[in-house]
N, C-alpha and C positions, 0 to 999 in steps of 0.2 A: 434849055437843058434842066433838067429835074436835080434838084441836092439831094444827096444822098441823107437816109434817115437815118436818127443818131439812136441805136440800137441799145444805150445808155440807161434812154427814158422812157416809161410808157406813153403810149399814145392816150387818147382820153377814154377812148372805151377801154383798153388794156386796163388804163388807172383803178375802172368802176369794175371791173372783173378782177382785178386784186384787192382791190376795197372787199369784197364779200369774201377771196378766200382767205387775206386775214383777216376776219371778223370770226368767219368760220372755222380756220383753224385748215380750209382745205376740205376735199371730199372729192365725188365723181363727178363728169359731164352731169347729170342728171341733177343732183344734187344741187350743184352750184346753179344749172339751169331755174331750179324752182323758185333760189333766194333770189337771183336777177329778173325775174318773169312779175313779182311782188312789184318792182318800178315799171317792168316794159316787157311786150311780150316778144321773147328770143327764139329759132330753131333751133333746137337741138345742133346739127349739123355746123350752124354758124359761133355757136357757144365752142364745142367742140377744135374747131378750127383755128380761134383764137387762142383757146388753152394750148395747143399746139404751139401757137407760132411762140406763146411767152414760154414756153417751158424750152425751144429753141434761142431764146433772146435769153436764157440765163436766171428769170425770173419762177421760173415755174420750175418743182421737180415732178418725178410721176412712178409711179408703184403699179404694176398688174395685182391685182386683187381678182380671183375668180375670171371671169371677162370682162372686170372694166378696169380702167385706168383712176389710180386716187392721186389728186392734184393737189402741192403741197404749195406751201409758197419758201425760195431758193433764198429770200430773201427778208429780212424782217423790217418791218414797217417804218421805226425808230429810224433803219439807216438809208432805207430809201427817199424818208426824206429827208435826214443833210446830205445824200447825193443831190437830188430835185434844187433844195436851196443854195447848196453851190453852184449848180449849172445857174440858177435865176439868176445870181447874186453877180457871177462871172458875165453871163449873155448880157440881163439889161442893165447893173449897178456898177459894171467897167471892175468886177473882184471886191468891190468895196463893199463890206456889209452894214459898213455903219450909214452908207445912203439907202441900202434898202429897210433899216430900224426907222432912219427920217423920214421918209415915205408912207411906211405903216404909221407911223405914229402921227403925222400929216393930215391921214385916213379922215374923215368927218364920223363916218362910222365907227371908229374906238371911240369904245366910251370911258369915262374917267376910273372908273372900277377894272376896265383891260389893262390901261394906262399906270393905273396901282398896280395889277398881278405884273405886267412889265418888270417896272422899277423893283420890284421884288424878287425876282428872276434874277435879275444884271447886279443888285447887290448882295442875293445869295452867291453868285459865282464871283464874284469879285472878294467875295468874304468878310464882305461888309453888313453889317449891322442897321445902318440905316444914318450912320453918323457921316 
């Protein structure tokens, strides 16, 4: 039996075809076709399709301008990802977010300069000075 898809998140092409309409600001099938065509070459028709299904899922709005359709994003970027980092945090970190900080910071990849801007982060919001 199939689970049902959690209509919440993008899938990972949906992700790459909001990535370009916030960069963009938004635009028409065509349009947004040409920034996405720059990494891979897409049909119209399947570009199309997907702007449909996300503007059905809540992330997309859309405008008739003349005869095309102008794709906005429903959504702004900032809170799509502390939705994304919640679902992570809750799905594989059991709601904890201090084991998914342990984890990143874990990473062999951070380097000691992420690891500064980090610490910088946590005692800007903490209101901390550094003492």
């Amino acid at each position: 039996m199939r689970k049902k898809q959690d209509n919440s998140l993008l899938t990972e092409v949906e992700l790459e075809f909001m990535t370009v309409v916030w960069a963009t600001g938004g635009g028409t099938v065509r349009e947004i076709l040409a920034v996405l065509n720059q990494a891979q070459e897409r049909a119209y028709t399947s570009v199309a399709t997907v702007l449909k299904i996300m503007e059905q899922k809540g992330f997309l709005t859309s405008e008739r301008a003349d005869r095309s359709l102008i794709y906005r994003p429903a959504i702004p970027k900032a809170e799509y990802q502390k939705i994304s980092l919640k679902n992570l945090s809750s799905k594989l970190f059991n709601g904890a977010p201090a084991a998914l900080v342990a984890r990143l910071v874990d990473d062999e990849e951070v380097t000691d300069d992420m690891l500064v801007e980090m610490r910088a982060l946590l005692n800007e919001r903490l209101g901390d000075n550094g003492n």
